[in-house]
Backbone as JSON, one array per atom type, in Angstrom:
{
  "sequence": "XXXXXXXXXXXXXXXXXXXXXXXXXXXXXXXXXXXXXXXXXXXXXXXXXXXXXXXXXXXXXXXXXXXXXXXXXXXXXXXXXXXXXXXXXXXXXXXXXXXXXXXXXXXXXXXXXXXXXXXXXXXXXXXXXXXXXXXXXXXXXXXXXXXXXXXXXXXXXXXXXXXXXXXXXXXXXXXXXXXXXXXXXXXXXXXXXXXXXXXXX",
  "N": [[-8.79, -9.72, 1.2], [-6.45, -7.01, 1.85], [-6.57, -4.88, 4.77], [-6.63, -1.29, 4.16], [-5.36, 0.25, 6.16], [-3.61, -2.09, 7.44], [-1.93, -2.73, 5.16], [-0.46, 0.04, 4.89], [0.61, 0.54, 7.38], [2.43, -1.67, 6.68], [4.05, -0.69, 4.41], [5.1, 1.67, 5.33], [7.04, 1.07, 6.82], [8.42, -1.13, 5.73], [9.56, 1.09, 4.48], [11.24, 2.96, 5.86], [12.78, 0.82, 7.46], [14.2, 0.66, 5.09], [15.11, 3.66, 4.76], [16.55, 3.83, 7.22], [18.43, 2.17, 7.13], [20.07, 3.08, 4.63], [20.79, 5.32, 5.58], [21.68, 4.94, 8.37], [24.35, 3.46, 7.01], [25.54, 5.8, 5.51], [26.34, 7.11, 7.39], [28.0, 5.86, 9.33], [30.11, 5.96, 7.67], [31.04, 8.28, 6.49], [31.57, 9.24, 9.27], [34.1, 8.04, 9.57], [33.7, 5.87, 11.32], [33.53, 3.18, 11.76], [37.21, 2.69, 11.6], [37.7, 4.11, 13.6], [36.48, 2.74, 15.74], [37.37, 0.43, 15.69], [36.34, -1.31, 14.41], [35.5, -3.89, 12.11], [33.99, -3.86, 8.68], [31.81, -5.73, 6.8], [32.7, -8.06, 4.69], [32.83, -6.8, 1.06], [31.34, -4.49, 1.82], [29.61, -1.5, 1.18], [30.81, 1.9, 0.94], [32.79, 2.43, 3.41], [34.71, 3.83, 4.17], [35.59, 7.88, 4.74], [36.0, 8.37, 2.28], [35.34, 6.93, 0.37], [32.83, 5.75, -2.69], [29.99, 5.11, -3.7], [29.67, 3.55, -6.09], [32.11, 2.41, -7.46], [35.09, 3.05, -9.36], [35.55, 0.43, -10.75], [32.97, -1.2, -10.42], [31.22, 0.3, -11.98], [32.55, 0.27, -14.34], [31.73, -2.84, -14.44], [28.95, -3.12, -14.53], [28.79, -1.42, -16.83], [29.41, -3.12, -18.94], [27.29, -5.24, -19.05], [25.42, -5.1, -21.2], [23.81, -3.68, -23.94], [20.83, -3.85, -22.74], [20.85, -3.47, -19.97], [21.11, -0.72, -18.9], [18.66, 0.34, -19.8], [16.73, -1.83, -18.51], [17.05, -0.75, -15.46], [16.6, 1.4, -15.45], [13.77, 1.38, -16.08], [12.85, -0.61, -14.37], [13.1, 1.67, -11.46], [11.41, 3.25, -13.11], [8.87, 2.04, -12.76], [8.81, 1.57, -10.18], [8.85, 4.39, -8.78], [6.3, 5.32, -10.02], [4.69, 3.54, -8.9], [4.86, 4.19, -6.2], [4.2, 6.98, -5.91], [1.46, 6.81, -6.64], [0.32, 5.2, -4.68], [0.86, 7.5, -3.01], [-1.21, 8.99, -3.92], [-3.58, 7.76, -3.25], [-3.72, 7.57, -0.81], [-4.35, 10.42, -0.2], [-6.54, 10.53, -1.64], [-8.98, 9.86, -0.28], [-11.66, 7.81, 0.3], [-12.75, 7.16, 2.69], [-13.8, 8.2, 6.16], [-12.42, 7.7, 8.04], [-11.93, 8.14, 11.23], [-14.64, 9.42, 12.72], [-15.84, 12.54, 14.33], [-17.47, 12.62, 17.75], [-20.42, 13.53, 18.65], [-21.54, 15.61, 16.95], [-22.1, 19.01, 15.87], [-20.53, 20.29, 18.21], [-18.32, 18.16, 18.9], [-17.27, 16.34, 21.17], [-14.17, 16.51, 22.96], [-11.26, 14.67, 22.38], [-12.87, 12.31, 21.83], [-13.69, 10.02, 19.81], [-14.93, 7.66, 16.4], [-14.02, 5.18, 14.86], [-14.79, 4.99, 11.41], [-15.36, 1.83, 10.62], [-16.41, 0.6, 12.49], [-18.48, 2.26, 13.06], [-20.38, 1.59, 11.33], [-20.3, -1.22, 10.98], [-21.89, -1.74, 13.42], [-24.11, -0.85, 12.64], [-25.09, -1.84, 10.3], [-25.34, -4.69, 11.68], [-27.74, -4.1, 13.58], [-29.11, -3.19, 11.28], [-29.35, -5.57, 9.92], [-30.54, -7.4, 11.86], [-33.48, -6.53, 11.83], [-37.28, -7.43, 10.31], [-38.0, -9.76, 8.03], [-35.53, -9.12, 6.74], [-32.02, -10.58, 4.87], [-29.88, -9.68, 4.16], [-27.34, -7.13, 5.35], [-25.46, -4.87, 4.33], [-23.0, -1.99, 5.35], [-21.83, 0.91, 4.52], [-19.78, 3.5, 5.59], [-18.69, 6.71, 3.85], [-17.01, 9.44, 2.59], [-16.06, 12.6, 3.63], [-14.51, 13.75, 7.29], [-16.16, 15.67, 8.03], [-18.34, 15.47, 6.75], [-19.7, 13.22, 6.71], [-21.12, 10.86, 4.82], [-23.45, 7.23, 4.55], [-24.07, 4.67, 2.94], [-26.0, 2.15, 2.61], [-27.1, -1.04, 1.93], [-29.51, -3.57, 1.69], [-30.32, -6.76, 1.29], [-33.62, -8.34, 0.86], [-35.82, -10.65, 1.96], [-37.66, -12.85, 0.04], [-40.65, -12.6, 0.75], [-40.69, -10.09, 1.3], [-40.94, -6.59, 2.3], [-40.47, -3.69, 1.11], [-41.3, -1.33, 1.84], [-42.22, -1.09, 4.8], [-39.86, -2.21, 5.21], [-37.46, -0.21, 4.99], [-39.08, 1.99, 6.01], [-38.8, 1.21, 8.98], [-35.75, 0.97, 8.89], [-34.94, 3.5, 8.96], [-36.31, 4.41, 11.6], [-35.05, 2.75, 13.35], [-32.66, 1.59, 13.05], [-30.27, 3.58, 11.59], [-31.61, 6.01, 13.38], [-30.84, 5.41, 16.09], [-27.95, 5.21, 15.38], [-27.56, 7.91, 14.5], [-28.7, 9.06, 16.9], [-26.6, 8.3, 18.9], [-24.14, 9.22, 17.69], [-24.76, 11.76, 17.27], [-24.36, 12.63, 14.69], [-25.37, 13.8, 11.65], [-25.86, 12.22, 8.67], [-26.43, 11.91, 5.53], [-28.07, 9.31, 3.62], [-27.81, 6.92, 1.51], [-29.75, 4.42, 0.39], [-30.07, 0.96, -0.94], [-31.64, -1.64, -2.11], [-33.08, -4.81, -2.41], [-34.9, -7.42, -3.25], [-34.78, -10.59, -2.45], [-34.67, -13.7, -4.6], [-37.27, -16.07, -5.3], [-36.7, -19.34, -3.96], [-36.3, -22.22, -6.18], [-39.07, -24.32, -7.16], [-39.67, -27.99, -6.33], [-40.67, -30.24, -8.0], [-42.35, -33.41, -7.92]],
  "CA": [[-8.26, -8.42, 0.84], [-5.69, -6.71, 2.95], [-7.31, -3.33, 5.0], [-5.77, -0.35, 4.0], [-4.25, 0.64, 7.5], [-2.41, -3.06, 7.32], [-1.34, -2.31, 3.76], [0.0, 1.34, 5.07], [2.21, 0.16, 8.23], [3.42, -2.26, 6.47], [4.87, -0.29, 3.43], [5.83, 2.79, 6.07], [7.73, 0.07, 7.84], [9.99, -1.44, 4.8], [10.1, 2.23, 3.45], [11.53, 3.13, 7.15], [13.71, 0.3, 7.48], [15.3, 1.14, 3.75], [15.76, 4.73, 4.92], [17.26, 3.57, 8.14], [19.8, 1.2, 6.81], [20.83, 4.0, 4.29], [21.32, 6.69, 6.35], [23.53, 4.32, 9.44], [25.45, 3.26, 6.17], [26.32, 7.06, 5.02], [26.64, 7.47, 8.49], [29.41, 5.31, 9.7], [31.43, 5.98, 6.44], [31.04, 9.79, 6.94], [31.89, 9.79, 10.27], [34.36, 6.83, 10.04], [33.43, 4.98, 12.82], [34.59, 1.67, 11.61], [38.62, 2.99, 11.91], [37.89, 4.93, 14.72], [36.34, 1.97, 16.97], [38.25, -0.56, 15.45], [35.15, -2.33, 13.93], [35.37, -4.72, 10.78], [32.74, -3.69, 8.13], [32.05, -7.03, 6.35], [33.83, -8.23, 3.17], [31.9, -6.33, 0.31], [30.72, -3.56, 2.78], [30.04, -0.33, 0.32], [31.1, 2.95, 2.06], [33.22, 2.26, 4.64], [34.9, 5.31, 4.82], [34.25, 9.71, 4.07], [35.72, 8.67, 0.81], [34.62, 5.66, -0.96], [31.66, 6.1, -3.42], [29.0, 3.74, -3.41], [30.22, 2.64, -7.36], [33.67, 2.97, -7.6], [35.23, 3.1, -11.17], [35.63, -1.2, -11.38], [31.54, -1.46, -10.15], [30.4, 1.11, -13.13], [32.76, -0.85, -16.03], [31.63, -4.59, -14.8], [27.85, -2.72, -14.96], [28.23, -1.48, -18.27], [29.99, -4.59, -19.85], [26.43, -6.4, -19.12], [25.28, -5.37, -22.49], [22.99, -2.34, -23.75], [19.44, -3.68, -22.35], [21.03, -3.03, -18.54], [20.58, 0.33, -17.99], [17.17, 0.77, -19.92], [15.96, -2.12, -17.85], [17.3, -0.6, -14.5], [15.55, 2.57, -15.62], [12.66, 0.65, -16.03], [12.67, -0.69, -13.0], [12.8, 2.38, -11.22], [10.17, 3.84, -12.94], [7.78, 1.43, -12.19], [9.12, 1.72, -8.56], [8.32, 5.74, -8.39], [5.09, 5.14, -9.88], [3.55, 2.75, -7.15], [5.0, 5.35, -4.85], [3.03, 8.02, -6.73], [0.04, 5.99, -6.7], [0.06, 4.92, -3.4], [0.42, 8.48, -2.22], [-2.5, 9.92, -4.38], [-4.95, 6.91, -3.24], [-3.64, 8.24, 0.75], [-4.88, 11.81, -0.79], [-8.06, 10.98, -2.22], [-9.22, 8.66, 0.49], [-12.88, 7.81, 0.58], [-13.46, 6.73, 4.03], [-13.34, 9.37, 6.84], [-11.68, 7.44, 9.36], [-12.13, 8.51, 12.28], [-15.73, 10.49, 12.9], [-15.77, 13.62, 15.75], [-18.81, 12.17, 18.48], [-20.97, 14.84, 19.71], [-22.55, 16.61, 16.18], [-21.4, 19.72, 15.52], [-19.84, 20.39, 19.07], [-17.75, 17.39, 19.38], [-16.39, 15.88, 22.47], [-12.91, 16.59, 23.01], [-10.58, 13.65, 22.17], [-13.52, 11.15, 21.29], [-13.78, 9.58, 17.89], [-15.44, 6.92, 16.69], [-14.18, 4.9, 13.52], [-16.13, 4.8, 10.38], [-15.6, 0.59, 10.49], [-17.17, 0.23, 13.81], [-20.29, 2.69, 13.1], [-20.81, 1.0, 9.44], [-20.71, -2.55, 11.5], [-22.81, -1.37, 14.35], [-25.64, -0.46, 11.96], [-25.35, -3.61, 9.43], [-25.72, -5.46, 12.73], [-28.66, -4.0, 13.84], [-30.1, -3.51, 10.06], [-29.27, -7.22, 9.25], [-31.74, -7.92, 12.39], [-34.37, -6.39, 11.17], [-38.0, -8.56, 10.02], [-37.66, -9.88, 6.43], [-34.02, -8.58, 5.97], [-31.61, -11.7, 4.75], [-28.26, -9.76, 4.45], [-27.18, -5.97, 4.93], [-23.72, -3.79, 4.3], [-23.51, -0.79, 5.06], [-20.36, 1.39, 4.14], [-19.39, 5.08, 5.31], [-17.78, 7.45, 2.81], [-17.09, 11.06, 2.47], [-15.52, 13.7, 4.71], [-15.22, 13.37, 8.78], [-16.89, 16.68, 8.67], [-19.44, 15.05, 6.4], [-19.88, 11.63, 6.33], [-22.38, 10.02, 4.34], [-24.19, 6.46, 4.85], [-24.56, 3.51, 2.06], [-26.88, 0.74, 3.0], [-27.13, -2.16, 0.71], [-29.92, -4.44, 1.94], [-31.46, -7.62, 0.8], [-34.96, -9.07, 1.7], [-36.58, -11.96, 2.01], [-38.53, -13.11, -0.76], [-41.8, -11.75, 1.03], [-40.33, -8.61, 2.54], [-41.94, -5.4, 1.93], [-39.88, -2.28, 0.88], [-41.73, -0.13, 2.36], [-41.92, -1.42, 6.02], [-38.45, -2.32, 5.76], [-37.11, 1.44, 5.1], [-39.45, 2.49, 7.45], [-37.78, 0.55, 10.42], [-34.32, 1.33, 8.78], [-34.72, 5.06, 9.19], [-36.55, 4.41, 12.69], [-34.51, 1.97, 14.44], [-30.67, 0.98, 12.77], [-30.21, 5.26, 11.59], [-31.99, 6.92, 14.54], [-29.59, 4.85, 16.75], [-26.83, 5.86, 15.09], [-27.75, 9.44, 14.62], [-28.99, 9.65, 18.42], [-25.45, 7.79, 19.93], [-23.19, 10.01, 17.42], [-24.73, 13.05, 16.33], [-23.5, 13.1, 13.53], [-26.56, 13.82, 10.88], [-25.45, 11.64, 7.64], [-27.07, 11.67, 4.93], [-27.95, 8.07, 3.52], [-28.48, 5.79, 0.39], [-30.36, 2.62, 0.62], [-30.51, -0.12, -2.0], [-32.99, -2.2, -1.51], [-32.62, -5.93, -3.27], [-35.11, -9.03, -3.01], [-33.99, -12.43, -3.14], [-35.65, -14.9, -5.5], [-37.85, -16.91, -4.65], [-35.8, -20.68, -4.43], [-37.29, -23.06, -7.12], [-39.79, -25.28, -6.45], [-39.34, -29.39, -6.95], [-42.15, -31.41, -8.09], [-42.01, -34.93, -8.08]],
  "C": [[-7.59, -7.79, 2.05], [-6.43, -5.45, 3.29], [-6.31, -2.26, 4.69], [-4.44, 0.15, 4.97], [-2.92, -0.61, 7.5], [-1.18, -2.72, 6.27], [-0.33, -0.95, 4.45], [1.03, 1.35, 5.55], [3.32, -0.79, 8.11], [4.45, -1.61, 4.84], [5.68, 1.03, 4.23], [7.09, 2.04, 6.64], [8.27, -0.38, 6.93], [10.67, 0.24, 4.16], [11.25, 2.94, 4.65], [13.03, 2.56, 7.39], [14.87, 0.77, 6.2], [16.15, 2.6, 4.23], [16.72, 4.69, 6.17], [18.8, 3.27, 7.93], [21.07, 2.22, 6.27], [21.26, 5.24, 5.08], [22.45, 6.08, 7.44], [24.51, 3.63, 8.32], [26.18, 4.71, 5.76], [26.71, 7.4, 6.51], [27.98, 7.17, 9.25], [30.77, 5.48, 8.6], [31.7, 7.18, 6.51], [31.71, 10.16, 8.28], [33.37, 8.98, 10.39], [34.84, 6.37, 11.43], [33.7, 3.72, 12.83], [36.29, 2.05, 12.21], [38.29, 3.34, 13.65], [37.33, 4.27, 15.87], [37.01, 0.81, 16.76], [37.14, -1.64, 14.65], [35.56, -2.57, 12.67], [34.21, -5.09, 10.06], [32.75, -5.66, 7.44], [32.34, -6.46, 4.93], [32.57, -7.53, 2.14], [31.32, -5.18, 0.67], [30.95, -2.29, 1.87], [30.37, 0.55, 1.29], [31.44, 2.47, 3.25], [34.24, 3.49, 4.87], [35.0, 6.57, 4.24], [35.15, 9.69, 2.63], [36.01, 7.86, -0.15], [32.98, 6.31, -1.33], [30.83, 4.78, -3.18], [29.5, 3.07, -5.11], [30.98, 3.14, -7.59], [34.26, 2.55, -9.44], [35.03, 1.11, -11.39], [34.28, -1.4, -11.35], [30.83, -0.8, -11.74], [31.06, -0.02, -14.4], [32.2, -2.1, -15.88], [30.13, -4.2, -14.97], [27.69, -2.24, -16.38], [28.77, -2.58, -19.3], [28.98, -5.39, -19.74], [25.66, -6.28, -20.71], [24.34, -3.98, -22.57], [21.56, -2.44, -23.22], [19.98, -3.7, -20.88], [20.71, -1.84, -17.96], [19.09, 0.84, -18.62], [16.41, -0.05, -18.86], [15.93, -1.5, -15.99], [16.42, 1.08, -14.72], [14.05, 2.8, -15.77], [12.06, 0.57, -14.27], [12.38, 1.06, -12.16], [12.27, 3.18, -11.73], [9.37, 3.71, -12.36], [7.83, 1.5, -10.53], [8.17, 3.58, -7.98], [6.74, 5.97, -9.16], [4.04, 4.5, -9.06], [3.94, 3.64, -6.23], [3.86, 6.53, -4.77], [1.7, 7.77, -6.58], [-0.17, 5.67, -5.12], [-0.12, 6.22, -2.54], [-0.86, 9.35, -2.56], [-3.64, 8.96, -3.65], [-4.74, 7.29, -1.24], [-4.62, 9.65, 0.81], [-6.22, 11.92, -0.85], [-8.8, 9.8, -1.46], [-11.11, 8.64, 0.69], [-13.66, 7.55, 1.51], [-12.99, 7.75, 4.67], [-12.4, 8.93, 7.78], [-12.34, 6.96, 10.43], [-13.24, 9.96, 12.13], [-15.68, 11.04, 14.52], [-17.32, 13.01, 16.33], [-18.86, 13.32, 19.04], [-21.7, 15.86, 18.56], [-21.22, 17.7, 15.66], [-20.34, 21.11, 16.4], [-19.48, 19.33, 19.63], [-17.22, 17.3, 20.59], [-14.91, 15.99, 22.84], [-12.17, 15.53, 23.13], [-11.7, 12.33, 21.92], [-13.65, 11.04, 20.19], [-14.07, 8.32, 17.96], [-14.92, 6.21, 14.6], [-15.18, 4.38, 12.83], [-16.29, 3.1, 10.31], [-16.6, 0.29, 11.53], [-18.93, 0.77, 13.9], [-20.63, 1.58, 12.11], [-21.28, -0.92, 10.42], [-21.65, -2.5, 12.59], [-24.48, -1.6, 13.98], [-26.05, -1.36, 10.99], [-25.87, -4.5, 10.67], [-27.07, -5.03, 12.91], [-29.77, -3.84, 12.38], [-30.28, -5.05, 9.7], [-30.67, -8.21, 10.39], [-33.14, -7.59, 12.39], [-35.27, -7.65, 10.35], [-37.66, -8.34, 8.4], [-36.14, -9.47, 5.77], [-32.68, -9.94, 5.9], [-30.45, -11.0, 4.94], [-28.46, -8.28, 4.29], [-25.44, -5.51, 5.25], [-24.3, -2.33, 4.36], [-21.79, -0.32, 5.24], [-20.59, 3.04, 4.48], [-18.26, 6.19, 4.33], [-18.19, 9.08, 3.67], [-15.86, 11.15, 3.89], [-15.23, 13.09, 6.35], [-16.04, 14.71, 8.65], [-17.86, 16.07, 7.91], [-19.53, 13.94, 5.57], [-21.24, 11.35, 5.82], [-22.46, 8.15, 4.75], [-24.26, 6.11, 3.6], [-24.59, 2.45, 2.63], [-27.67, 0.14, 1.96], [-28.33, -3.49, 1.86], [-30.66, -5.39, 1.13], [-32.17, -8.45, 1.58], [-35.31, -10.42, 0.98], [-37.74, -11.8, 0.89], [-40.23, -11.99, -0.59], [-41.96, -10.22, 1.97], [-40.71, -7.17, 1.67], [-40.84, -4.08, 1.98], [-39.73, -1.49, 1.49], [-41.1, 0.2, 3.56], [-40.56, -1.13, 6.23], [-37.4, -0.76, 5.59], [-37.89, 2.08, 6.12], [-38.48, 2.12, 9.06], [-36.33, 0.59, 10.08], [-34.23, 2.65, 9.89], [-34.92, 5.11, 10.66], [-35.78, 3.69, 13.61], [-32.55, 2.21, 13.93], [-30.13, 2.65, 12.62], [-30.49, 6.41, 12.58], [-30.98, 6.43, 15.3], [-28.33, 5.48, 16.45], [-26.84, 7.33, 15.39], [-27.46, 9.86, 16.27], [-27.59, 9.12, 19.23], [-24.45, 8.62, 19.06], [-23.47, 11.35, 17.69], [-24.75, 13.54, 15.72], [-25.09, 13.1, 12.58], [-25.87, 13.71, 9.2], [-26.52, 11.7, 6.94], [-26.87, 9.69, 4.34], [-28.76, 7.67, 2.55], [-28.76, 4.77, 0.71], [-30.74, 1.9, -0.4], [-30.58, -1.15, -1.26], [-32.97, -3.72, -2.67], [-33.66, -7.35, -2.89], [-34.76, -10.04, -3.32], [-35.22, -13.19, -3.69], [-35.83, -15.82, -4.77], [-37.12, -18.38, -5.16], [-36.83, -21.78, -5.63], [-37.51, -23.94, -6.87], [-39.82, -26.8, -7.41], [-40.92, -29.84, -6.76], [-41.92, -32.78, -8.38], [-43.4, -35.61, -8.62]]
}
């Protein structure tokens, strides 16, 4: 699965380049800067100078001579185009990870921050070493001003509930707490593994 941030710079970055291209294309035709340095746009080159259109009357008739499903599907198309846009900016909006958490409580440190991947792996690490514990995740959500804690662990066949929340809260959570500050609240599901099945011969 791609991480969000990858996903992000790489759609800012074709959306970037697109707006780039278009703008030094209205640009050099607006200003014309082809004539005026002597430069040779290439063959096909729309707008080349402040008054060519981008579809000039022959471009619109050989477009509508393709038949009548051309411009519903081109309307199509750019729907579906301004809907992933749409979508992509509401799921920026309603983002469930904080980021970047302020270190220091509720008088942060000035310019320190600490991302939510790095705590969340910090504390799986040290929960996952924990006695009787076979595998743990742990995921931060919410706010930066108020981040919450989900910890997903599973135990060992003979691992004890109890204990093992005890030494969560005391060791992998106090840690955290005591090196951020930050006072998260926190879910813990709690999961034993089956016991493997036994061969008799």
């Amino acid at each position: 699965m791609i991480p969000r941030s990858v996903l992000n710079r790489t759609l800012l970055a074709l959306a970037g380049l697109v707006l780039l291209g278009g703008g030094l294309l209205i640009l050099f035709a607006g200003f014309d800067l082809y004539r005026r340095h002597g430069l040779g746009p290439p063959a096909g080159w729309p707008l080349t100078a402040p008054d060519d259109v981008l579809l000039g009357s022959a471009d619109r008739a050989r477009w509508s001579s393709q038949g009548w499903w051309w411009w519903p599907a081109v309307i199509a198309a750019l729907a579906v185009v301004a809907l992933l846009a749409l979508w992509w900016l509401l799921t920026q909006l309603n983002r469930r990870r904080p980021g970047a958490l302020p270190v220091g409580g509720t008088s942060p440190r000035e310019g320190v921050e600490l991302r939510d991947r790095a705590l969340s792996d910090a504390i799986a690490a040290e929960a996952g070493a924990l006695p009787e514990v076979r595998h743990a995740a742990v995921r931060i959500t919410g706010r930066p001003a108020r981040p919450r804690t989900r910890v997903a662990l599973t135990l060992t066949p003979h691992g004890a509930p109890g204990a093992t929340l005890g030494a969560l809260c005391e060791g992998p959570l106090r840690t955290a707490h005591r090196s951020t500050g930050l006072d998260m609240p926190t879910e813990v599901r709690l999961k034993v593994a089956r016991h493997p099945p036994h061969r008799t011969e």
